[in-house]
C-alpha positions in Angstrom: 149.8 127.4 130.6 152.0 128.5 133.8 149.5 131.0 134.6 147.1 128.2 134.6 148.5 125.4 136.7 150.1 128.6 139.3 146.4 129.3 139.8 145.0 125.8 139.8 146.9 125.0 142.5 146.8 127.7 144.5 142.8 127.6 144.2 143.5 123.7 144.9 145.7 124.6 148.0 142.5 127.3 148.9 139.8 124.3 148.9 142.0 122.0 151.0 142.4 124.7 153.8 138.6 125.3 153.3 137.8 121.6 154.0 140.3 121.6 157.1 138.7 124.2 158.4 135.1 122.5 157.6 135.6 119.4 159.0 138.7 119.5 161.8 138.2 123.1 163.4 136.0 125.5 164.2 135.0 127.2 160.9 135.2 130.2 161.9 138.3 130.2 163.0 139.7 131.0 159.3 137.5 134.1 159.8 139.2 135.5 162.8 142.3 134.5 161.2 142.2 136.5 158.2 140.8 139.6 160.0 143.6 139.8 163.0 146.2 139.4 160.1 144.3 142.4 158.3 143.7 144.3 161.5 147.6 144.2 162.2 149.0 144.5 159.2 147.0 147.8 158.6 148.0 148.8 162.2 151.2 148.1 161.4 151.5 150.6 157.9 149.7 153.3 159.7 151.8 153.2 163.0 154.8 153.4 160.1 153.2 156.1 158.9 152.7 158.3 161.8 156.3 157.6 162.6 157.4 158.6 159.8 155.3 161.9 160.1 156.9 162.7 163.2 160.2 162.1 162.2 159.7 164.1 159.7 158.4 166.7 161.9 161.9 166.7 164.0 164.2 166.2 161.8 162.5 167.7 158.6 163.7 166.0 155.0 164.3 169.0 152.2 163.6 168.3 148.8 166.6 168.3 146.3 165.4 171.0 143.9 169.0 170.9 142.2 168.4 167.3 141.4 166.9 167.8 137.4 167.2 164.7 135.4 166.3 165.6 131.7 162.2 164.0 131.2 160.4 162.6 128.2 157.0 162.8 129.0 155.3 160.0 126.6 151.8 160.0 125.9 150.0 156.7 124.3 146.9 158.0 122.3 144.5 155.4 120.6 141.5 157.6 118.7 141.8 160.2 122.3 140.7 162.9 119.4 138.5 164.4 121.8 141.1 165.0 124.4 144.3 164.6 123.5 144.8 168.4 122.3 144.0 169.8 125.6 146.1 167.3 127.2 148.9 168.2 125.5 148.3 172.2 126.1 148.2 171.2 129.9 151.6 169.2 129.5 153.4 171.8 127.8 152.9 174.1 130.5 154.8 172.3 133.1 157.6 174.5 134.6 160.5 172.4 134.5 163.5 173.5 132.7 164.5 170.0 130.9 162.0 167.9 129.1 160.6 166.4 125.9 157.0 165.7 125.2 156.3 162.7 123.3 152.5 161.7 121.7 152.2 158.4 120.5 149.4 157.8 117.6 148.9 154.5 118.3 146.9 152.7 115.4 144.1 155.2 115.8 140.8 155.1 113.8 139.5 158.7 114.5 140.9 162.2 114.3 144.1 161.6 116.1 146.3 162.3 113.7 145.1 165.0 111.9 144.6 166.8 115.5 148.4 165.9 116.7 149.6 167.4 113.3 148.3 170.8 113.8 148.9 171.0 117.4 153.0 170.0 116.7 152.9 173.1 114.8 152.9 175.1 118.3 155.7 173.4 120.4 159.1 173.0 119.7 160.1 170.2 122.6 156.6 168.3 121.2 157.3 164.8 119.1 154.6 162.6 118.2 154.5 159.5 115.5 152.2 157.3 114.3 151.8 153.4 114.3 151.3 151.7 111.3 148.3 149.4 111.4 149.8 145.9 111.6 152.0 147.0 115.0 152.1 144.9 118.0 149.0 146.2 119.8 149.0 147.3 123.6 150.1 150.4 125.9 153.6 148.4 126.7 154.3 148.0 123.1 153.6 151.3 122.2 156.0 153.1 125.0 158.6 150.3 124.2 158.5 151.8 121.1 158.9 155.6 122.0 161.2 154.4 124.7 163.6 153.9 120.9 163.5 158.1 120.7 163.5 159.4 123.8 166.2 161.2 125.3 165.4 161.0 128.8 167.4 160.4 131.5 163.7 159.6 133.4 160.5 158.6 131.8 157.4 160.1 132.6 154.1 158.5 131.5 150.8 160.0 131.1 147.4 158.7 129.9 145.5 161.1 127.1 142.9 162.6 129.5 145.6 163.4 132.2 145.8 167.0 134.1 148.9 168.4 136.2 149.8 171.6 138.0 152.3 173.3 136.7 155.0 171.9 139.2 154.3 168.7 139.0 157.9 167.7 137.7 159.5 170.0 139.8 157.9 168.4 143.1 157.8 164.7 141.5 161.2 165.0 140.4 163.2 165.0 143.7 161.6 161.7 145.0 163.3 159.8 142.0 166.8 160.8 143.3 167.7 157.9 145.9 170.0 155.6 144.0 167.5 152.8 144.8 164.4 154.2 143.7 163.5 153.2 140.6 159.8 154.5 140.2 157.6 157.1 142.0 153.7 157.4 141.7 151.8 160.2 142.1 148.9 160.3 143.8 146.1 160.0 141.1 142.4 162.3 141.7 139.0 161.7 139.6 138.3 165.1 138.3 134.5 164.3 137.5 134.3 163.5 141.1 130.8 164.6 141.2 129.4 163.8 138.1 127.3 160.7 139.2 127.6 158.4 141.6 129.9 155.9 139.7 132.4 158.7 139.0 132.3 159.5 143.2 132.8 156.0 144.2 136.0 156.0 141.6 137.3 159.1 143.7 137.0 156.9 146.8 138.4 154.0 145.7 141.5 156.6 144.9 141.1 158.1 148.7 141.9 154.6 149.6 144.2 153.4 146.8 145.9 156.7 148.4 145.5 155.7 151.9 147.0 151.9 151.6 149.9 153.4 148.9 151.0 155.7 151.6 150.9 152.8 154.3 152.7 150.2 152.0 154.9 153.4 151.4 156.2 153.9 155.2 156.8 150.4 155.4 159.1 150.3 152.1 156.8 147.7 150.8 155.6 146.8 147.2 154.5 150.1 146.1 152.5 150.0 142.6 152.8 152.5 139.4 149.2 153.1 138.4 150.1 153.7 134.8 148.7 157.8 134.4 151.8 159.7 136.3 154.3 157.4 137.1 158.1 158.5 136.6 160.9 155.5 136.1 164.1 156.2 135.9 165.8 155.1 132.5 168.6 152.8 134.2 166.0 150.8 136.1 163.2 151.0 133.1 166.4 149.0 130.9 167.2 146.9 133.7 163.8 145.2 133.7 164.2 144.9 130.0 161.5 148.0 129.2 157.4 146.9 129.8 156.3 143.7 129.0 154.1 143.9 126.0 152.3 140.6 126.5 150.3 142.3 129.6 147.2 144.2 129.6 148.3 145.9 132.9 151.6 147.8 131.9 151.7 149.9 135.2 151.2 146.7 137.5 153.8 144.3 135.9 156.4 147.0 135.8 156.4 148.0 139.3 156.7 143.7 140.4 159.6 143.5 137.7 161.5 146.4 139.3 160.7 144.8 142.9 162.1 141.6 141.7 165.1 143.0 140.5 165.8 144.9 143.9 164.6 148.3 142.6 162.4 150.2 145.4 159.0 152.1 144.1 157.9 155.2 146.0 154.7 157.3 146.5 154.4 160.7 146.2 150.7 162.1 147.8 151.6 165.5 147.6 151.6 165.6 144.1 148.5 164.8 142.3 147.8 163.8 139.0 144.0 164.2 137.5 141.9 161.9 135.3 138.9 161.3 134.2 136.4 158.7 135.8 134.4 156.6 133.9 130.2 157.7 133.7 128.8 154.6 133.1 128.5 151.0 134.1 129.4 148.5 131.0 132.6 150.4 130.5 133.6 150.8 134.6 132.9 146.9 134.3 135.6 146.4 131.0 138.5 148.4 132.6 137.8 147.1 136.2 137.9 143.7 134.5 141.4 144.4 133.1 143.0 146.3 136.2 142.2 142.4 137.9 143.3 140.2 135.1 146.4 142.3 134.6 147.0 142.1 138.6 146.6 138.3 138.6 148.3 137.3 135.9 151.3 139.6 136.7 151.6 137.5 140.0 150.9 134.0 138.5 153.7 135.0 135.8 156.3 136.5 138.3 155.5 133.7 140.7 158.3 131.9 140.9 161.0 135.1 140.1 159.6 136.7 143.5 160.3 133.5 145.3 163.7 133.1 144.4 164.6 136.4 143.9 167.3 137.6 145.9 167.0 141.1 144.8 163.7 141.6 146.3 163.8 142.7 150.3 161.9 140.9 152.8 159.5 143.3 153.3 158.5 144.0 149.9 157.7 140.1 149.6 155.6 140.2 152.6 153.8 143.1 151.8 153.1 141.7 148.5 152.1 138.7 149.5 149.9 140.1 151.9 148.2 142.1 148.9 147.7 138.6 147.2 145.1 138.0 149.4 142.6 140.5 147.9 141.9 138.2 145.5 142.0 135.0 147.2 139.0 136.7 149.7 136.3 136.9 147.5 136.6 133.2 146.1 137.4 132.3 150.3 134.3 134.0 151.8 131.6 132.9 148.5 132.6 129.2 149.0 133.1 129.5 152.9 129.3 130.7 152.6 128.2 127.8 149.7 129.4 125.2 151.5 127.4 126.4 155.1 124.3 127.2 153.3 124.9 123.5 151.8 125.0 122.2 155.1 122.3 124.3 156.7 120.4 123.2 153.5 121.1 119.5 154.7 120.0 120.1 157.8 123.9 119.4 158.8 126.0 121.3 161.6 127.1 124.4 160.6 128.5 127.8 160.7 126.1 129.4 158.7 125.4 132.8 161.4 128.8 132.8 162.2 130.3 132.8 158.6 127.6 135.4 157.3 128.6 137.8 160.8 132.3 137.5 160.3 131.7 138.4 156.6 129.6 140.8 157.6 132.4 142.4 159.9 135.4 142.2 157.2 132.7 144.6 155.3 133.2 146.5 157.9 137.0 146.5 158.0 136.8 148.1 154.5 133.9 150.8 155.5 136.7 151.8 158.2 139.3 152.2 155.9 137.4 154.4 153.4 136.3 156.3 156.2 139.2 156.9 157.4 140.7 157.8 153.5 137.8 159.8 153.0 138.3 162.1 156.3 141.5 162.6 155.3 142.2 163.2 151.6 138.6 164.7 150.2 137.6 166.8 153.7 133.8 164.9 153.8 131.9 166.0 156.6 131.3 163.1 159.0 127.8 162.4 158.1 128.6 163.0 154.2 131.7 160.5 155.0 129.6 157.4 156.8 127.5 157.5 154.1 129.9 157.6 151.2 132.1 155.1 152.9 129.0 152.7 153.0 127.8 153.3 149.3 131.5 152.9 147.8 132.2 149.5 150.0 129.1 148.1 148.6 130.0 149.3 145.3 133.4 147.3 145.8 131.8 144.7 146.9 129.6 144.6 144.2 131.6 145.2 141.2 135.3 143.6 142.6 134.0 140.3 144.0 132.5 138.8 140.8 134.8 140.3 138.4 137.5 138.9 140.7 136.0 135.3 140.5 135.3 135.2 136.9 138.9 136.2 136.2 139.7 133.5 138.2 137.5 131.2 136.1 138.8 132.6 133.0 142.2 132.5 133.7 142.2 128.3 134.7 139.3 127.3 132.0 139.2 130.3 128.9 141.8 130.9 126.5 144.3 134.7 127.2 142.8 137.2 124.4 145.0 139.6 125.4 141.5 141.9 125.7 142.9 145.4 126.6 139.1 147.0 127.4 140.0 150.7 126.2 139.4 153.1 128.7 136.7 156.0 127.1 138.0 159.3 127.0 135.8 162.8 126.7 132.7 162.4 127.9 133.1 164.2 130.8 132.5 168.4 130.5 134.9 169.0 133.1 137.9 167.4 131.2 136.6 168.5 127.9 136.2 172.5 128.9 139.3 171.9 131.1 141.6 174.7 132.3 144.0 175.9 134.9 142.2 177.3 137.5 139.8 174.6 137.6 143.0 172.2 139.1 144.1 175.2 141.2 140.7 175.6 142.5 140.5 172.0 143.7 143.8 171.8 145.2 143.1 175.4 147.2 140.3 173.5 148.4 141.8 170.7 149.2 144.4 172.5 151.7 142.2 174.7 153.1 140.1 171.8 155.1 143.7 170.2 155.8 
């Protein structure tokens, strides 16, 4: 019910500023508005960024190799059958001198079980239970519940289809070691890239995900975990009180708990984490449909703790604040645009050609933001890169606008059915037949056009 009346009013608030705007300003004005606090805010990350570089550069920063917490590496599994045994072969080759793996059966209906039994057999550090039947359901339940055995001083999560390098502790690790860092996210890369084009436009929406994590980054801001190689440290994981198992976006309310209790989240770029994207359409639409209800209602729930928080810096409340408005846009610009076409329609004065260009040119704000995400972390040639950066902002467009109203929609009007949308594991070759040199390859590739 909080979650309802938080988003009622602020989609109350929304229409108010709409009808100013309609009736005592120059529409567009609201337009222009939104874009110059876009344009500088972006400006703002990246000039953070490049200063950082170059300080960097100067005065260069060396990683504390001597700092080695001991890890538990938990690993949720819900009928992953199909991959989960060549997950856990790529885990357990991690060079890293203190850790514990830990497979979690949770509730499964497949092979699971039988598969985790015989590969236990092989690895000594390797743990795994089951979950009876009538458990609490949910990823934050589940790692609440290995959170019980594990012996880490820092917890390391990974989803059942995730690949690594061999160093990936070793170069994660040290970024954990500030006494006010309480979480760092590795920088997450669709494996499948080039399957089809749905599993390509999931890579880009990564590039990007990369490219507005690093900028957020610079500026100390709201950094988020993103659930598949994100490493918490055990003191800040039990300060939050653990993950909230009444979410269906674990990774997302974590990192605005630890924010609200003053902990700082970091990025790591250099250190990559690989996953599998989804092939087709109907299940994209399911998980994308979670990743924006979890987001929401992690805000509308938190609402009030990250106004009065006095943990929670200035910058990481602007920041997130600022990232609010993602969801706000879609419902801004489709009613801006109702409500001139109604007019037009009327035969009323309107803003109709002004409201479609300025739409039309915060399009183009996110084509130059992939663009600039796909230059620089997947190496596309500059045709190859207009293109892409085209095709993947009309595939946001398309599948985050109305899944971000409905949610809206459903949040104020439909009952919470807690609806996880289980990601599909397997059906990619790639992850299936997966082995070493095939991450290797990619990441030789990937410095080679740097």
């Amino acid at each position: 019910m909080k979650e309802r009346l938080v988003l009622l009013s602020i989609v109350s608030i929304l229409m108010v500023l709409l009808y100013f705007f309609q009736n005592c300003m120059n529409t567009p004005c609201a337009f222009i508005t939104i874009l110059v606090f876009m344009t500088l805010y972006t400006t703002y990350m990246q000039i953070a960024y490049k200063h950082r570089v170059r300080k960097q550069r100067k005065h260069p920063v060396e990683k504390n190799y001597n700092y080695k917490p001991f890890v538990s590496i938990l690993i949720p599994a819900h009928n992953e059958a199909v991959v989960i045994d060549k997950t856990i072969e790529n885990i357990m080759q991690i060079d890293y001198p203190k850790y514990e793996v830990i497979v979690i059966d949770d509730r499964s209906s497949d092979d699971t079980a039988r598969v985790l039994d015989n590969i236990c057999l092989k690895y000594t550090n390797l743990k795994y239970f089951s979950r009876t039947k009538d458990a609490f359901p949910g990823k934050s339940a589940v790692l609440n519940d290995a959170l019980k055995i594990a012996k880490g001083e820092a917890i390391l999560v990974f989803d059942a289809d995730a690949r690594v390098n061999k160093d990936f502790l070793k170069e994660l690790v040290p970024s954990l070691e500030p006494e006010q860092v309480g979480a760092v996210q590795a920088r997450k890369i669709i494996i499948n890239r080039n399957q089809n084009f749905l599993t390509r436009c999931q890579d880009n929406e990564m590039a990007v995900d990369t490219h507005f994590q690093v900028g957020r980054d610079a500026v100390k801001g709201a950094v988020e975990l993103r659930g598949n190689g994100e490493l918490i440290k055990r003191e800040a994981l039990e300060d939050v009180g653990g993950w909230n198992i009444y979410t269906i976006t674990d990774d997302l309310d974590l990192s605005t708990k630890l924010q609200i209790k003053g902990w700082d989240v970091r990025f790591c770029s250099d250190v990559c984490v690989y996953e599998e994207g989804v092939v087709s359409y109907i299940p994209l639409l399911k998980q994308r449909r979670r990743w924006i209800e979890g987001s929401i209602r992690r805000y509308l729930e938190h609402f009030l703790d990250v106004l009065t928080s006095k943990n929670m810096s200035l910058r990481v409340s602007l920041d997130m604040t600022a990232y609010i408005t993602e969801f706000i846009l879609p419902v801004w610009m489709l009613s801006e645009l109702a409500f001139q076409s109604f007019r037009y329609i009327k035969d009323d004065s309107n803003w109709i050609s002004s409201s479609i260009v300025l739409s039309g040119l915060m399009c183009c704000f996110f084509i130059v933001a992939l663009f600039y995400s796909l230059r620089k972390y997947v190496k596309l040639k500059p045709m190859d890169n207009i293109m892409q950066s085209v095709a993947t902002a009309m595939y946001i467009v398309v599948l985050w606008f109305p899944l971000a109203i409905f949610i809206i929609f459903k949040i104020i009007f439909m009952k919470n059915n807690m609806d996880w949308g289980k990601t599909q594991h397997g059906t990619a070759k790639l992850v299936r037949d997966f082995d070493k040199n095939k991450i290797q390859n990619r990441q030789a590739e990937e410095i080679t056009k740097v």
